[in-house]
VEXZA-815464 format. One line per 2 residues: number of its first residue (from 1); for each residue x, y, z of C-alpha. Coordinates in steps of 0.02 Angstrom, whole numbers. Layout:
N
NUM> X,Y,Z  ...;
This chain:
203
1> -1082,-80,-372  -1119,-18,-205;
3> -958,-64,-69  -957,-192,52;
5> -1000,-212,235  -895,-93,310;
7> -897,-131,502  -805,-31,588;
9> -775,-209,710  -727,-281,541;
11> -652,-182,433  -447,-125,445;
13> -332,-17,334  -199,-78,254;
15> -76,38,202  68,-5,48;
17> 227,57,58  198,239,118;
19> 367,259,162  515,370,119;
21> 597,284,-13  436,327,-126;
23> 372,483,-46  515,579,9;
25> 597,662,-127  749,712,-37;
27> 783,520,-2  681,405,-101;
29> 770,291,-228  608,268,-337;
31> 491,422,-294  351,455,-356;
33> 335,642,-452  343,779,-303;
35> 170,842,-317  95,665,-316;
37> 194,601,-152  127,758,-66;
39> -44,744,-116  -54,562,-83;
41> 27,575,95  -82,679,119;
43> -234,600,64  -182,445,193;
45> -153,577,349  -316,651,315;
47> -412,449,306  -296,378,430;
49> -342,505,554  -526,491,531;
51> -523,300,532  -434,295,693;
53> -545,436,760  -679,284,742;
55> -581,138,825  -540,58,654;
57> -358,-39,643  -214,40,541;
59> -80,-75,476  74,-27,386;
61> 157,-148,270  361,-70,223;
63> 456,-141,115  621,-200,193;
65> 778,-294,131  924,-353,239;
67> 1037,-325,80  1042,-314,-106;
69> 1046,-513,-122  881,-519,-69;
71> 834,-408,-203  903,-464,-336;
73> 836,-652,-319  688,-597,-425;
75> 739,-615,-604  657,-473,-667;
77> 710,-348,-547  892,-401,-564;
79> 867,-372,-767  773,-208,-744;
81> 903,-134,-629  1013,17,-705;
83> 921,8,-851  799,160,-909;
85> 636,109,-801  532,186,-686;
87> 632,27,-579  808,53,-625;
89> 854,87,-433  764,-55,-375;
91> 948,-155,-300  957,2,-187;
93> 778,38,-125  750,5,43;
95> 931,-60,73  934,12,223;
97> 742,33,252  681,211,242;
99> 556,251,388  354,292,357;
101> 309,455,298  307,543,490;
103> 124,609,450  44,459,415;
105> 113,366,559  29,357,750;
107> 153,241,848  16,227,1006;
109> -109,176,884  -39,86,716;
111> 47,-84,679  194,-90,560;
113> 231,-259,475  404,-215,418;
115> 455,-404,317  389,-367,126;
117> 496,-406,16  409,-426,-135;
119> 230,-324,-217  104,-430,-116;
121> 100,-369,51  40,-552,100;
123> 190,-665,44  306,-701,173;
125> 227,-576,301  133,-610,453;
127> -11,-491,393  -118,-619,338;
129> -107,-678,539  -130,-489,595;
131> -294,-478,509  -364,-625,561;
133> -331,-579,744  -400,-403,736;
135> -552,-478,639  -543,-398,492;
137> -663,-430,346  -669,-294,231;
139> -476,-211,187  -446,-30,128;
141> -323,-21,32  -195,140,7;
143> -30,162,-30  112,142,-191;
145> 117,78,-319  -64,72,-412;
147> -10,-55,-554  115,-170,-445;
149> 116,-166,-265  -66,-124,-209;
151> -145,-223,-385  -29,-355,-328;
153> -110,-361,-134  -286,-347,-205;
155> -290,-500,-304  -201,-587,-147;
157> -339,-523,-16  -463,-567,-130;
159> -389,-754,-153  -399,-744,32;
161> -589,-683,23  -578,-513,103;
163> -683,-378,20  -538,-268,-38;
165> -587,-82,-72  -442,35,-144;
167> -454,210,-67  -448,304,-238;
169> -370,475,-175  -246,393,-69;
171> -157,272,-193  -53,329,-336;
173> 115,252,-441  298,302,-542;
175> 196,228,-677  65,375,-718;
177> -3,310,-887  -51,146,-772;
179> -131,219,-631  -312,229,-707;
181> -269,43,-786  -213,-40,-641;
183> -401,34,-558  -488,-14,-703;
185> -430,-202,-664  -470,-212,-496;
187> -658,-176,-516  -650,-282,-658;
189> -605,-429,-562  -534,-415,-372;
191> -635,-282,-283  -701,-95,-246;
193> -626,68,-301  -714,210,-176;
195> -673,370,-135  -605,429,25;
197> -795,501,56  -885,369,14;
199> -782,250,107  -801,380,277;
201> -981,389,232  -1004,181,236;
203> -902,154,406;
């Protein structure tokens, strides 16, 4: 399936939680494995810099809790935590908020919306209202988690009818046997899976 219209007066990048408390492994409460964090951030310096290079939008989306309380009002996070999951730190992640990985970040250039609280990037943030004033269409899509927080704001941008395209290289999970899975759904049913080239190649 060939991608979408990707304008470059259109089209923005959302990024998903490329902060410290995943990518870090000095810090992060629930990191991904070493070699994947690097390679990922990686993967989003090396897009983010092109897409800017072009005049195309960057927005961060961070996870951010004022305290554990606002955690632990999902059910199944409170049940998960200390157990023997990829989640069992989840009451302590981002309590305080860990900063974005320094070399994905351009202050003069990108937008951060810091108020995400839960795995889609749209509910109860103003990014919904952020897009629609930039004029974004089409989304790319990068970040963490594969199978929860980027499936999760897929489905939503698609409910919202924005041509979502996942930036294969430059997403990735703590859930490895779901990676591939979590992909397989989303060009089953809520949008485009392209590769960083392909995507450069269509702006």
């Amino acid at each position: 399936m060939s991608l979408p219209v990707l304008d470059r007066g259109s089209t923005a990048v959302v990024t998903i939680d490329l902060h410290r408390g995943h990518l870090d492994p000095e810090v992060a409460t629930m990191p991904l494995p070493a070699a994947t964090a690097e390679r990922v951030t990686k993967a989003n310096a090396r897009l983010l810099a092109e897409v800017r290079s072009r005049g195309v939008p960057v927005v961060h989306v961070v996870t951010s809790y004022r305290s554990v309380a606002e955690i632990a009002t999902n059910p199944w996070w409170a049940a998960v935590a200390g157990t023997d999951a990829t989640r069992a730190n989840v009451l302590r992640h981002q309590v305080p908020a860990l900063g974005l990985m320094p070399e994905v970040y351009d202050p003069a250039y990108d937008l951060v919306v810091d108020t995400k609280k839960r795995y889609d990037c749209f509910a109860a943030t103003d990014l919904d209202h952020a897009l629609r004033a930039l004029g974004a269409k089409a989304l790319l899509l990068t970040g963490v988690n594969t199978n929860s927080c980027v499936l999760a704001t897929t489905v939503a941008a698609n409910s919202r009818d924005y041509a979502p395209v996942v930036v294969e290289e430059c997403v990735d999970t703590m859930d490895p046997a779901l990676h591939d899975a979590a992909l397989r759904v989303i060009r089953q049913a809520f949008g485009w899976v392209a590769t960083t080239e392909e995507v450069l190649a269509a702006l």
